[in-house]
N, C-alpha and C positions, 0 to 999 in steps of 0.2 A: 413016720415017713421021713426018709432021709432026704436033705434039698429043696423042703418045704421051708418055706420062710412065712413068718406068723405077719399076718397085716394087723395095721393099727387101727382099728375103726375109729374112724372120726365123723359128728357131725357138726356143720358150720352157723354158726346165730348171725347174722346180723342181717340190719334192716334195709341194705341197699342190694339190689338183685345183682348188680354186676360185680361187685366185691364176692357177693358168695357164690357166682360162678366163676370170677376168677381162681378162687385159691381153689374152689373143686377142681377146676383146667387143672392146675399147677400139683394139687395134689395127688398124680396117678400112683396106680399098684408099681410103678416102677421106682419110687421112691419108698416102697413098702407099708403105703396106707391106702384106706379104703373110703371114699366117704359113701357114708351111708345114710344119709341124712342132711337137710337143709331147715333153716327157720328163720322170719322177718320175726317176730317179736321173742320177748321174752318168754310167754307163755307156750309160744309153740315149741322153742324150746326144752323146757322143761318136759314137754308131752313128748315131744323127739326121745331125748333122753330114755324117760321111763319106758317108752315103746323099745326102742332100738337096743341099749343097753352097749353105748359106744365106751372104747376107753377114752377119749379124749371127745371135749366139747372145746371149740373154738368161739368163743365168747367176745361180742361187742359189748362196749359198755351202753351205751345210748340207742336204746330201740324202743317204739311205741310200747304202751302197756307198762307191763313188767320189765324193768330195765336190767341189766345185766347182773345188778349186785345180789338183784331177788331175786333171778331167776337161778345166779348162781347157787344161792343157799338152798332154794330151793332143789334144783338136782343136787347137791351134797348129802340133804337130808333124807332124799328117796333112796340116793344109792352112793354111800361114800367113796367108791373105790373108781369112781369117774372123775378123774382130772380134767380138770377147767383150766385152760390156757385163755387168757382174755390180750386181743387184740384190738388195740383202742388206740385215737388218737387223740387222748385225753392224757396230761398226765398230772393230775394234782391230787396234793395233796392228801386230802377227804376223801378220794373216788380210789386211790389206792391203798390206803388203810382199809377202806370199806372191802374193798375186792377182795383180799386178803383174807379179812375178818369173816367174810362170806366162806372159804377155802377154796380160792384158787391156787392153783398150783404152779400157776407162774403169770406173765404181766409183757408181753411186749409192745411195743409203741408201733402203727401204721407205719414208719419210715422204717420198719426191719426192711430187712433184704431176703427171698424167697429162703436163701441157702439158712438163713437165723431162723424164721419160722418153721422151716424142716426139721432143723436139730432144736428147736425148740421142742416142740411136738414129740419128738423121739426121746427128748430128755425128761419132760413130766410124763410121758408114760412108762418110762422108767422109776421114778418116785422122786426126782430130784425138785427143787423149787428154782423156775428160771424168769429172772428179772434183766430188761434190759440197764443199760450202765444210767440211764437217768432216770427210770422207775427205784433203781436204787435210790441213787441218791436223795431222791422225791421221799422215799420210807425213812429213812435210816438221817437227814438232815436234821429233823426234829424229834427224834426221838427219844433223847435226854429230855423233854421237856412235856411227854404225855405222861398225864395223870392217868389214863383208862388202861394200863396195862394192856397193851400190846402181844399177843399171846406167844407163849415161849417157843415151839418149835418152830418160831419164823425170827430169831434173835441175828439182829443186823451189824452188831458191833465188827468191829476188823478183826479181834481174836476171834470171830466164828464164824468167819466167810465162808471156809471150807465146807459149811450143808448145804449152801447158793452155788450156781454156775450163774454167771453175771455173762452175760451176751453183748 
């Protein structure tokens, strides 16, 4: 069908009711997604996920239960091809390494702006990996200095910026 445009199904994790009906408001089919889905914990998430079978999960990092970093490995491990964007107003250190290591597929900070979390969204479900400009800097500050090897297809050096879109 000609004119058709492909929506993104999105389902929303976090554990405050009014954060995940805002961005459900904010996210209509007029921006070209769908949400199909909601969840306070981690674990419902996951259950979200495996039921629904969305391209994109909007991930809180800090929710009862299961918190975002397990709940993200865990949807990765059910079904790899779901991009995990986590919006957290967390940004340290440990919790972004961890996220990563989990596979998310990108990382932005609560203070984005609707217009960032859109083209966010559109940009890891296109395959790109999007870091806001201090989640960056958060990965990639000490990164000369981990021993646990840091897994290669997230390499942050300035010669290999170019697989990141930095928000």
């Amino acid at each position: 069908m000609s004119g058709v445009v492909e929506q993104i199904r999105v389902i929303i994790a976090d554990d405050h009711a009014v954060v995940r009906q805002g961005l459900a408001a904010m996210l209509t089919p007029r921006y070209g997604m769908n949400v199909v889905g909601e969840a306070a914990t981690g674990l419902e998430a996951v259950r979200q996920a495996s039921k629904l079978k969305p391209d994109v999960v909007i991930m809180d990092l800090n929710m009862p239960g299961m918190d975002g970093i397990e709940a993200t490995a865990a949807i990765k491990t059910n079904d790899p091809q779901i991009r995990v964007l986590v919006l957290s107003s967390f940004n340290e250190e440990d919790m972004a390494h961890a996220i990563m290591d989990a596979g998310a597929s990108g990382y932005l900070l609560k203070e984005s702006s609707a217009d960032e979390l859109i083209q966010a969204i559109r940009s890891v479900y296109s395959g790109h990996l999007i870091l806001s400009p201090s989640v960056m800097q958060t990965l990639s500050s000490k990164e000369s200095n981990r021993r646990d090897g840091y897994p290669a297809q997230v390499d942050l050096t300035p010669a290999n910026m170019r697989c990141c879109r930095v928000l």
